[in-house]
C-alpha positions in Angstrom: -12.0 13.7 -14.0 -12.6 16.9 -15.6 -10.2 18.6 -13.1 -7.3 16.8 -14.2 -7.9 17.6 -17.8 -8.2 20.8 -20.3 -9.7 20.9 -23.8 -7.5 21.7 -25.9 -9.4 23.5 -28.9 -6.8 23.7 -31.4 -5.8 20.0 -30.8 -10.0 19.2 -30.6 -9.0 16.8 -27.5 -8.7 17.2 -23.4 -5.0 16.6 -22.4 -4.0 16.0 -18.9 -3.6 19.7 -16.6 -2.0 18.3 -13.5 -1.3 20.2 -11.1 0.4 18.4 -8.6 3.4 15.9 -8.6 1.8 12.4 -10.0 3.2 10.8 -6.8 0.9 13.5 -4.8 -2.1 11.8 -6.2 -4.1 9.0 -4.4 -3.6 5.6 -6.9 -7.2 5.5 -7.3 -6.7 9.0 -8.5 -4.0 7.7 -10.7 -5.9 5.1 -11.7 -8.7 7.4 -13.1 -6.3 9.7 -14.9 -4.6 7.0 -16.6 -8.4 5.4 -17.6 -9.9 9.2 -18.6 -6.2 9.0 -20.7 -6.7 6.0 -22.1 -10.0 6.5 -23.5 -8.5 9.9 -25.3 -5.4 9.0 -26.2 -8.1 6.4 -28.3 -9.2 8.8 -30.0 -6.7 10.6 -31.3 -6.1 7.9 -34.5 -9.9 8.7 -35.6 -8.9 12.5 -35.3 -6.2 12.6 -36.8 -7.7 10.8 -39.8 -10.6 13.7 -39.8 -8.0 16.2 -40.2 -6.2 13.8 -42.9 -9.6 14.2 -44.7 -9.5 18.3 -44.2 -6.1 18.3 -45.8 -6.8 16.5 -48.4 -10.1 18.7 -49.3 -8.4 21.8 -49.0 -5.3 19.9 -51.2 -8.2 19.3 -53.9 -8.9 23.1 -53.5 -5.5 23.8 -53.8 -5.2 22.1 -57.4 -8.0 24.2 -59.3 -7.2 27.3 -57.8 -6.0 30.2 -59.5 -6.6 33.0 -57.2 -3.2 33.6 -55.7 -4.2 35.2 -52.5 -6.5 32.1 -51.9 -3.8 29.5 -52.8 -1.7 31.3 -50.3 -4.9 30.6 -47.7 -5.3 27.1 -48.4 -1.2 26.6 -47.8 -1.6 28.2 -44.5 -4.9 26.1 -43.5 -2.8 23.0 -44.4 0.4 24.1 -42.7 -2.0 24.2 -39.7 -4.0 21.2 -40.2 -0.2 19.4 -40.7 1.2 20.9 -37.3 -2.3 19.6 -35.5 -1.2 16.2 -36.5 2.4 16.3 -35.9 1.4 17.4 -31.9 -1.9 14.6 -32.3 1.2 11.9 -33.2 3.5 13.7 -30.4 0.6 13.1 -27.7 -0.1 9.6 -28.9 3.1 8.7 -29.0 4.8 10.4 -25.8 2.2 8.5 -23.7 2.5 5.4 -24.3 4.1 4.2 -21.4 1.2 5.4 -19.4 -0.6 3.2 -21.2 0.9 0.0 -20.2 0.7 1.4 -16.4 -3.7 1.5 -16.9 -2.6 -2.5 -17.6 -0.6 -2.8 -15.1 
């Protein structure tokens, strides 16, 4: 299933990489995206909470610092951990009706 699937490093998941129409795929193939798909779109609650975690480390940080260059650092880092999440919840979300097709 690899081939129907890239990492994604800044997102720390694989998300689908089709390159053909999904009507062009066999239904077993289908069938083996949608479980591969499944399984990550799992995941992405538990990584989401991870980065949750970072945040609110680097939050922590945040409060007893008094270096202004590295309070500028920390805002940036959360910025990005926040925009991770926001796509995570994007992905999650905007794929849940292929989730009820893996049922089907």
């Amino acid at each position: 299933m690899i081939e129907y699937f890239s990492f994604d490093h800044r997102l720390g998941i694989a998300i689908p990489d089709l390159t053909k129409e999904w009507d062009e795929y066999s239904k077993e193939t289908q069938q083996e995206i949608l479980l591969t798909w499944e399984q990550t779109r799992g995941s992405i609650p538990d990584r989401i909470a991870g980065l949750e975690d970072e945040i609110n480390d680097k939050q922590a940080q945040l409060s007893d610092e008094s270096d202004f260059p590295r309070s500028c650092r920390l805002n940036s880092e959360i910025a990005e951990l926040a925009s991770i999440i926001n796509d995570l919840w994007l992905w999650y979300r905007a794929n849940q009706s292929v989730s009820s097709k893996v049922h089907q």
